[in-house]
C-alpha positions in Angstrom: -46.1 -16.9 -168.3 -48.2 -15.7 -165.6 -50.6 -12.9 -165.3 -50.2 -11.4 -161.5 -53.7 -9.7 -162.3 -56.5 -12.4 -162.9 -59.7 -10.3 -164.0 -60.8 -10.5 -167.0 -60.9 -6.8 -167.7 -59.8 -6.5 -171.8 -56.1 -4.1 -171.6 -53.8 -3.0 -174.6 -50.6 -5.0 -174.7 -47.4 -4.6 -176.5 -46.8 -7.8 -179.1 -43.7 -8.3 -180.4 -44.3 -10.0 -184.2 -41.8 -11.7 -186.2 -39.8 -10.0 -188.4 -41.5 -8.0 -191.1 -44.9 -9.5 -190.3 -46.6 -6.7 -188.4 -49.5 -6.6 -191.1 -49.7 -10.6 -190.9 -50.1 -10.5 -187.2 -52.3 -7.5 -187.5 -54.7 -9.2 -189.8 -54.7 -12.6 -187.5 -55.5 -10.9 -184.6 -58.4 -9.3 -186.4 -60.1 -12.4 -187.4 -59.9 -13.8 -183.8 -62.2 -10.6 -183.2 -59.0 -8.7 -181.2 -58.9 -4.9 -180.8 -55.5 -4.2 -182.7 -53.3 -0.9 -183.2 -50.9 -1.1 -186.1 -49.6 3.0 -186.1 -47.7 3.4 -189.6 -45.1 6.0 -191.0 -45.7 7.7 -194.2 -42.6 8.5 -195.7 -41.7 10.4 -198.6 -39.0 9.7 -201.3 -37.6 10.6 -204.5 -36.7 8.9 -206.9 -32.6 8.8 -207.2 -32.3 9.1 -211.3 -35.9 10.2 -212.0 -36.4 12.2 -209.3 -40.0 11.0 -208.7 -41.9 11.5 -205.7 -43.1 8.1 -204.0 -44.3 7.2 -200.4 -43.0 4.3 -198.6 -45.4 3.4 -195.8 -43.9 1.1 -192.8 -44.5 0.3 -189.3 -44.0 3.0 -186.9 -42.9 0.8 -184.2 -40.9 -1.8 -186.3 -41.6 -5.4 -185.2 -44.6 -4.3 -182.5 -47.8 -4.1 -182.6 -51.1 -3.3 -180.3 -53.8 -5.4 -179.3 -56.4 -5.3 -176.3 -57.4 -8.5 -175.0 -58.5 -9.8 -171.7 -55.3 -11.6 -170.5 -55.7 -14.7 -168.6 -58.4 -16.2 -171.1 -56.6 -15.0 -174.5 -53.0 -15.2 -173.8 -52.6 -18.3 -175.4 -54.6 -18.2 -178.3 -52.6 -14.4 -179.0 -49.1 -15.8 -178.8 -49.6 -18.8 -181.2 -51.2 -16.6 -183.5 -49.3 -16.8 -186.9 -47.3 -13.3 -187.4 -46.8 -13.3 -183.5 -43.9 -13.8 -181.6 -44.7 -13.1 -178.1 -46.8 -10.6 -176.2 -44.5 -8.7 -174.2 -43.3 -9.2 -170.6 -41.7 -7.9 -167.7 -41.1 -10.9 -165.1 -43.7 -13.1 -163.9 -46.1 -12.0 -167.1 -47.2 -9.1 -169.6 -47.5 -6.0 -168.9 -50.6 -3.7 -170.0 -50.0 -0.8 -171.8 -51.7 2.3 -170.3 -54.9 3.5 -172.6 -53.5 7.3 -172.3 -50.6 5.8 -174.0 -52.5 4.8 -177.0 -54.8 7.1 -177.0 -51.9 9.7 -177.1 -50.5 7.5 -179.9 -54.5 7.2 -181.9 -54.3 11.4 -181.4 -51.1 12.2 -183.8 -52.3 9.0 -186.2 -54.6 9.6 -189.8 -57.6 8.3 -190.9 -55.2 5.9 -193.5 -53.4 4.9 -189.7 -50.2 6.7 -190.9 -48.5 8.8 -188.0 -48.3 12.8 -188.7 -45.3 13.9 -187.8 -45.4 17.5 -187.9 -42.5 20.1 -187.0 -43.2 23.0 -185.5 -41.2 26.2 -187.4 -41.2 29.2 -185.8 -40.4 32.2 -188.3 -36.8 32.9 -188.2 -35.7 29.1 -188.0 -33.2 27.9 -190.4 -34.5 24.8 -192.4 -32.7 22.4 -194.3 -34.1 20.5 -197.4 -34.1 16.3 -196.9 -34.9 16.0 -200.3 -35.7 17.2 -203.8 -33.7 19.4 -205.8 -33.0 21.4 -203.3 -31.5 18.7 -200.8 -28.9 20.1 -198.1 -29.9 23.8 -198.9 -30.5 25.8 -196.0 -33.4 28.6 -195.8 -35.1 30.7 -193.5 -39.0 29.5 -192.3 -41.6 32.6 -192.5 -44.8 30.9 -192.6 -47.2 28.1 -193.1 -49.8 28.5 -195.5 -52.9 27.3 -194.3 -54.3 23.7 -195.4 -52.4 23.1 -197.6 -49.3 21.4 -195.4 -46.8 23.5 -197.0 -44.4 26.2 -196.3 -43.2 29.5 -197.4 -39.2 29.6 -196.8 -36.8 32.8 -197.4 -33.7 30.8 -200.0 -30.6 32.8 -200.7 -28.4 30.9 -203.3 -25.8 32.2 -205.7 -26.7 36.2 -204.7 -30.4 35.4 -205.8 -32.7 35.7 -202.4 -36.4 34.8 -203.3 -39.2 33.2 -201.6 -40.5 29.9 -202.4 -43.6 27.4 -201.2 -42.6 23.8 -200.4 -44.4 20.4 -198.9 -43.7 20.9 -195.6 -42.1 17.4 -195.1 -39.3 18.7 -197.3 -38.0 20.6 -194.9 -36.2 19.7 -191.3 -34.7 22.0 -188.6 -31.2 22.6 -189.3 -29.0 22.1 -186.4 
């Protein structure tokens, strides 16, 4: 691998780790005094039998990674770095990843580096549950409540219509 671009200038790159080993690779990189970005996903589950609530935190970009290093001089030391599989390429070399990229990425992420995916409701949309013991019922969205990352949906079940308050992330879009 070649870089076409010989300056020194440190850029984000894409790296591609080895299966499951996005936190080893993250780590390693960190002790060779790399800039790395590790975004992760937050999600919520239940608990089939108990019903529990639990979060299950994993790589938002399975098997890749971010670092920013200055190419031509750091190259090798990055892709023999344990947890690394290759930086990736396109053609003669790797390719830099654009700093509005991962600054657009840094802008949606936490301060526990866990993406926030938020949906936007409008009132009036028809939500389903994705969990809970409400899972597959549909309601109607009316409001946010502020701060709080819950919702306030309109449920009509068995002739009953009431409204109820729910963690937001319980809720999806129905299509």
């Amino acid at each position: 691998m070649k870089f076409t671009d010989e300056s020194d200038e440190p850029c984000w790159y894409a790296i591609h780790t080895h299966p499951h080993q996005e936190e080893r690779a993250d780590a390693n990189l960190r002790t060779l005094k790399i800039d790395t970005f590790a975004p992760k996903l937050k999600e919520r589950h239940f608990q089939r039998y108990t019903g529990k609530l639990f979060y299950k935190t994993q790589p938002l970009f399975p098997g890749y990674i971010f670092a920013r290093f200055a190419g031509p001089t750091m190259l090798a030391k990055v892709s023999f770095t344990r947890g690394v599989n290759c930086v990736v390429n396109f053609g003669d070399g790797p390719v830099p990843v654009e700093d509005e990229i991962i600054e657009l990425i840094r802008s949606r992420v936490d301060n526990d580096g866990c993406f926030i995916r938020k949906e936007n409701f409008k009132c009036g949309d028809k939500v389903t549950f994705t969990n809970g013991v409400f899972k597959n019922l549909t309601g109607i969205f009316e409001r946010e409540v502020q701060a709080k990352n819950r919702v306030i949906l309109l449920l009509a079940t068995l002739g009953y219509q009431g409204r109820i308050e729910v963690d937001s992330e319980l809720v999806q879009k129905a299509s």
